[in-house]
N, C-alpha and C positions, 0 to 999 in steps of 0.2 A: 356142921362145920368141924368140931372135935374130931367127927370118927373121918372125916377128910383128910384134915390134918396129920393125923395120927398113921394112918396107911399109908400117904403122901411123902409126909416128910418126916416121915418114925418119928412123931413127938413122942420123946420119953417120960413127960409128965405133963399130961392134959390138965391135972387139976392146977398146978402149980402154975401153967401158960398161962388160964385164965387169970387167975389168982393173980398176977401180978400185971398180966394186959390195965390199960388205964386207957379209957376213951378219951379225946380220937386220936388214940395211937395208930400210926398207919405202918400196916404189917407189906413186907414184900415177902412174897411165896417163891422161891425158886423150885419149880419142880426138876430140871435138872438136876441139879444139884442136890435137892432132898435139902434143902436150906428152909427156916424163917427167920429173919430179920426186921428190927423193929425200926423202922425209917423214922428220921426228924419228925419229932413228936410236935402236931398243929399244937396251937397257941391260942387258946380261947381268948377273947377279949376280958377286963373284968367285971364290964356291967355294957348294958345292951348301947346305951350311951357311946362309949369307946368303940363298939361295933360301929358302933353311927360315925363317928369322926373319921375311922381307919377308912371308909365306905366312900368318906366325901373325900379325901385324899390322892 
């Protein structure tokens, strides 16, 4: 994925991209554009409970 990246959308700092990537950030690749953008970061719930509730909702 780095060396993807990196050819794709000339990441100029692979270690840095990781280094600050935080799961589950959801990345959008623009290969036209030679873009990555880090899209509206999901929202874990804070215990499996809350999963449960947002689920029944």
């Amino acid at each position: 994925m780095t060396l993807w990246l990196t050819t794709t959308v000339a990441l100029a700092d692979p270690g840095a991209f990781w280094a600050d990537l935080r799961l589950p950030d959801l990345l959008t690749v623009d290969v036209a554009a030679k873009q990555v953008a880090r899209s509206e970061r999901a929202i874990l719930p804070a215990s499996p409970a809350d999963a449960l509730d947002a689920a029944e909702q």
